[in-house]
N, C-alpha and C positions, 0 to 999 in steps of 0.2 A: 485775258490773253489765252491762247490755244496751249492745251498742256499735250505733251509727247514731244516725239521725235520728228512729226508732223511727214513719215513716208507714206506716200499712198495707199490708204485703206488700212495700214500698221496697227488703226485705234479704231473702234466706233467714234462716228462723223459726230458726236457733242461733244468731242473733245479737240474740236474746231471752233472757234467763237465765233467762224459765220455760221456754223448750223444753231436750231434751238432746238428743246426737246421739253416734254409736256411732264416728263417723271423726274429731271434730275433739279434738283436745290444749291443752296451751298453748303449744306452739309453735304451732300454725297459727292462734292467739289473737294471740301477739306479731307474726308475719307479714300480717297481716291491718290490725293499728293500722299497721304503716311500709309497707303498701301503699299504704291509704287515704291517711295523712297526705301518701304525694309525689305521688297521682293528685290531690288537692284544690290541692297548692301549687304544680306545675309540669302539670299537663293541663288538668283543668275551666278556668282562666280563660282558657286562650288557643284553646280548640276552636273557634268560631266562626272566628278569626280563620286561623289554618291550615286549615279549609275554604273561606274565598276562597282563599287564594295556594296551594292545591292541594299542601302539601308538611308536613313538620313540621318544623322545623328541624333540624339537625345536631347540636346545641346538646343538645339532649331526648334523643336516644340516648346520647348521652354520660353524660348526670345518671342516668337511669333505671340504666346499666348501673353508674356512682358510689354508688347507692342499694342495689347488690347483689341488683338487680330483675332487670334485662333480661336473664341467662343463665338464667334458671329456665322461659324459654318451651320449649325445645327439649327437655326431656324431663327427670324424677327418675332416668332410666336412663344418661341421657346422658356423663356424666363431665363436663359441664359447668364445673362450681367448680374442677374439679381445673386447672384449665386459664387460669385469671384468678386475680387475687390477692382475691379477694371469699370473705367466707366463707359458706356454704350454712347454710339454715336446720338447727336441730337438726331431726336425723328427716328428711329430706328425702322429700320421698315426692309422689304425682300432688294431693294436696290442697294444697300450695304453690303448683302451678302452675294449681289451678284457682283458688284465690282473689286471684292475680293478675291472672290475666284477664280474672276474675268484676268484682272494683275497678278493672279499668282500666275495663272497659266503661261503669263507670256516666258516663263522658265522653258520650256519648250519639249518640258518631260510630265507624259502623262503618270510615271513611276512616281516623281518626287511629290504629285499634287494628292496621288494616293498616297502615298508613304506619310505626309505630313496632314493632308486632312480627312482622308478616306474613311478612316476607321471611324472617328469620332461623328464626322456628318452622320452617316448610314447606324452606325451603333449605338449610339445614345439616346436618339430622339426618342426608341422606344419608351427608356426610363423617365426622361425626361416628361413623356406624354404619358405613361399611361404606372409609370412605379409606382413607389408608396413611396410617402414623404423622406420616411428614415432612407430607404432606397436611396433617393437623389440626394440629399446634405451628404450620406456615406458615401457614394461614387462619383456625385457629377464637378464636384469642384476640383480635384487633381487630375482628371480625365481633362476639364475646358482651363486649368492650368499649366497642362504638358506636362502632369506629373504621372500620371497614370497614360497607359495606351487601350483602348476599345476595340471591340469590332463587332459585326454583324456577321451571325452563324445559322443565314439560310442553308444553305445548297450544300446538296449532298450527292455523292458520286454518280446516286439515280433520281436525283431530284434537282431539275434547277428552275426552268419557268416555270413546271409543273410543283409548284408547292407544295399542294396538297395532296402531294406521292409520299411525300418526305418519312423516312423512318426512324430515326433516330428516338426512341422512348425515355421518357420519364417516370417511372412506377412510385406511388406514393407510397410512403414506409415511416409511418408516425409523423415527425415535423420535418421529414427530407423528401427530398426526392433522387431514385438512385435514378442517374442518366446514362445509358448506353446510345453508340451510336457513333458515324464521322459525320466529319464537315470535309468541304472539298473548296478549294478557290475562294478559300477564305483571306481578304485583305489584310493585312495589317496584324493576322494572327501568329505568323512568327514571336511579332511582337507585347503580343497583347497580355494585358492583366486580368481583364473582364471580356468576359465574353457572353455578347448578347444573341441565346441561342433558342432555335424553333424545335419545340420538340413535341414527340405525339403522347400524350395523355390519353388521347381516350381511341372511340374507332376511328376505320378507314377514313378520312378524305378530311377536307377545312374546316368541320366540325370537332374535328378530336386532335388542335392542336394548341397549343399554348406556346409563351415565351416565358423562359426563364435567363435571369441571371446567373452565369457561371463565373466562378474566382477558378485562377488559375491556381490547382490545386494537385491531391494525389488520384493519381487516374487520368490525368487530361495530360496528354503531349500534342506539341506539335513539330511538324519537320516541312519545311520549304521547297514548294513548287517550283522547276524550272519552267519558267513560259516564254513565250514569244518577246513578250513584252515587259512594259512598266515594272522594270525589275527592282528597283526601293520599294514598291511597295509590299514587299513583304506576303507575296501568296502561299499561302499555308492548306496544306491537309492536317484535319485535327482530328483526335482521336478522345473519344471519351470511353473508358473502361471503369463500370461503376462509380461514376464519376458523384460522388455525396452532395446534395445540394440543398441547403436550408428552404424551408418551403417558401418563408418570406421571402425572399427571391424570386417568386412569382411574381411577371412582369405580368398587369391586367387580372383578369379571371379567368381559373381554368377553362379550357377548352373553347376559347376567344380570340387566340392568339391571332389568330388567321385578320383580322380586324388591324389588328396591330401592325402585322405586316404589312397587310396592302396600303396604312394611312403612312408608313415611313418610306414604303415605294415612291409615291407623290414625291416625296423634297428630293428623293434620293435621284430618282429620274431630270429632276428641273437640276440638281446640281452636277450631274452626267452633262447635258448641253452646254451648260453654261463653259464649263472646261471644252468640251469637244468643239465648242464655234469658236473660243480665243487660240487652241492647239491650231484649228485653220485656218486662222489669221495669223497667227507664225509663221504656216506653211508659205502662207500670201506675201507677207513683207520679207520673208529670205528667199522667196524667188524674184520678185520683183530687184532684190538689189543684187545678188547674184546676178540678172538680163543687164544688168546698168553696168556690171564689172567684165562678165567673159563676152570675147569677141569670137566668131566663128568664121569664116568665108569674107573676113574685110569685115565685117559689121559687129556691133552687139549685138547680144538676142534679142534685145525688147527691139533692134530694128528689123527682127524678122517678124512677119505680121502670125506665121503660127503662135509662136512666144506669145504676144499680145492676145493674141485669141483665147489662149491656155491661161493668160491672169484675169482675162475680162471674163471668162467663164465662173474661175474657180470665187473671185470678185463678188459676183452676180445671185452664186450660192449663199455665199457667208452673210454679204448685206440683209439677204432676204429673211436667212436666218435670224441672224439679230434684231431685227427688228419684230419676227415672231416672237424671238424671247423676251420684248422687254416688253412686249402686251401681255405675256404669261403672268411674267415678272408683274404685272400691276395688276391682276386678277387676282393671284396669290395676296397683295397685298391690302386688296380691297374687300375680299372674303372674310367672314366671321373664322376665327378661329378654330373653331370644331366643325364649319361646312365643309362637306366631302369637297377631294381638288382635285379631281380625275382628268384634267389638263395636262397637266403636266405628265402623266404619262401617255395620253393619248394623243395629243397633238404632235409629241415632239419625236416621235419613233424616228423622224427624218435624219436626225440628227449624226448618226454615225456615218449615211450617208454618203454626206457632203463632207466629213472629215475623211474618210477614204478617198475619196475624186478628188479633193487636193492635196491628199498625202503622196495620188499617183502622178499628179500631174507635177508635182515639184519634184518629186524621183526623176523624172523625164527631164524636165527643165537645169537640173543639175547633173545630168547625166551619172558617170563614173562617181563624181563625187556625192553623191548617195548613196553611194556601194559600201563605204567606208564607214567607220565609227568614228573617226575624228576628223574635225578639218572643216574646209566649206559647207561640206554638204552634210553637218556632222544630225543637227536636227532634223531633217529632211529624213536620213534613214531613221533615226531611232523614233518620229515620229508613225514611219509606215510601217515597225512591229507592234507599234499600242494600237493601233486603226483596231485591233479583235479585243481587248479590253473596253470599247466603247461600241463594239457592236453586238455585244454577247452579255456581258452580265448587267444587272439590274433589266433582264429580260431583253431576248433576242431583239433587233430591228425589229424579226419578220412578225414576233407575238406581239410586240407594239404596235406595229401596221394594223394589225389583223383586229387589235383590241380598238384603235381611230374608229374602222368603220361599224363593230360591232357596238359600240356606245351611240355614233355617228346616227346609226339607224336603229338605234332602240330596240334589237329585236334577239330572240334567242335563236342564232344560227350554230 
């Protein structure tokens, strides 16, 4: 039988039992019902309300990771499960972890999907990939627990696509390392206990930089960015002032870091889309039923043919999308392990896109009431302030664009 709410285009069309589809099983059938059933009982009713108080509770990573949910963000390669007393879906594979974040999204806040899964996707997989054994047994289990909070500590006030600007130092001092330096648009570092941070070691450029593990200690604060957007999730300027750091805390080898980064780019990029094409399929099924409820000049909107024009466009975007993503989605899962995945950030630059053109067009279609924070049009506005959280960080549109055809054409332009 068809699982959802079955409104027009509300789901990807395999969750229609006339469609078939080549990647999904019954396990990503049964994954899919106890995603949905704990984003419906513990997310949707309380989203609103964790967008005033800018946070998500403590509470909520705990249940998600209880649910055998929250360790499947950080990658099917990861070793994850192996590592928590939770058992992994049969088959584990990249289509688990898309249709979890695919059902969290339908929350309809880009805040709360960073607030609960942001930090730990983008921040762990370092350790996870490239730590030392004691590394991961000591951090990765109350981190993919919900006991602990992560984050990832690229970008710096003068450093964001450009990485290999970044200044923030690490000077080695017998078994430490003393860290000076900020971080800037850091997710989830309000929050955070660990923080997985790039810092320079040695000289200028992606040769002289390393990752280290930092504990939230003496010398490191943080204080919370006002932005545009996705306010649960916690955007942070962090400060490290002589910040002491055991050396074994060296995530990888010194002055490699730069490696490290770019291979947690890859998931971190593929798991940007995955949210940014279900936030525009929000957009899609609350305008669609919105046209079904207000009337204008005698008519509904969906009986005026612009309306129709404006869902069959924004429609036309999303399907095409999705269907990009879940070739990615099977590349990812088809690839060795350790093969480089430069897909996922090259192909998918599109992506914030099409989440803009239908963050505008259901602005429009809702008129007034997207003006508002609460009420009909309450997802509508607060999706069109996060459109700059998915077009900006984990590397601008324009540097993704730019990176399609410089890979595309193999050449050094």
């Amino acid at each position: 039988m068809s699982f959802g709410q079955g409104n027009p285009y509300g789901d990807p069309n395999w969750y229609d039992r006339a469609y078939h589809s080549a990647y999904y099983k019954e396990t990503h059938k049964a994954w899919r019902k106890r995603c949905r059933d704990f984003v419906e009982e513990h997310i949707i009713p309380y989203v609103s309300q964790w967008e005033v108080n800018k946070a998500v509770p403590k509470e909520t990573y705990i249940q998600c990771a209880e649910a055998g949910l929250l360790p499947i963000v950080v990658g099917a390669h990861s070793g994850a499960f192996d590592l928590v007393p939770y058992d992994a879906p049969e088959g584990l594979d990249y289509f688990h972890e898309l249709i979890f974040v695919d059902e969290l999204a339908r929350c309809g806040s880009g805040g709360v999907l960073w607030g609960l899964i942001e930090g730990l996707q983008i921040g762990l997989p370092p350790v996870l990939n490239f730590g030392s054994d004691e590394m991961k047994k000591r951090v990765a289990p109350d981190c993919l627990m919900g006991k602990k909070i992560i984050s990832l500590n690229i970008t710096e006030p003068n450093a964001g696509s450009d990485v290999a600007a970044l200044k923030c130092t690490a000077t080695k001092e017998g078994d430490f390392y003393i860290v000076n330096g900020n971080k800037k648009w850091i997710t989830n570092g309000i929050f955070s206990d660990y923080f997985t941070c790039a810092v320079r070691t040695g000289a200028a450029g992606m040769r002289g930089v390393s990752m280290l593990l930092v504990e939230r200690s003496e010398g490191l604060s943080t204080k919370r960015m006002d932005c545009q957007g996705v306010w649960p999730s916690g955007t942070t300027y962090v400060e490290l002032d002589n910040v002491k750091v055991p050396a074994a805390n060296l995530i990888g080898k010194e002055n490699e870091g730069f490696k490290v980064i770019m291979k947690n780019f890859n998931h971190e990029r593929w798991g940007f889309t995955v949210q940014a094409n279900r936030l525009s399929r929000v957009l899609i099924e609350e305008s669609w039923a919105f046209s079904n409820k207000r009337a204008t000049f005698g008519k509904k909107l969906i009986e005026h043919p612009v309306i129709r024009w404006k869902l069959a466009e924004m429609t036309r975007q999303v399907e095409a999308l999705h269907h990009w993503l879940e070739n990615m989605t099977f590349q990812l899962c088809m690839m060795p392990k350790d093969q480089d995945r430069p897909m996922s950030s090259r192909d998918l630059g599109v992506v914030s896109d099409v989440m803009e053109y239908c963050a505008r067009e259901a602005r429009q279609i809702f008129g007034g009431n997207a003006y508002t924070r609460s009420g009909l049009g309450e997802k509508a506005e607060r999706l069109y302030r996060d459109v700059g959280a998915y077009a900006i960080p984990g590397g601008s549109e324009e540097i993704l664009l730019d990176l399609a055809i410089r890979q595309g054409n193999k050449s050094k332009l």
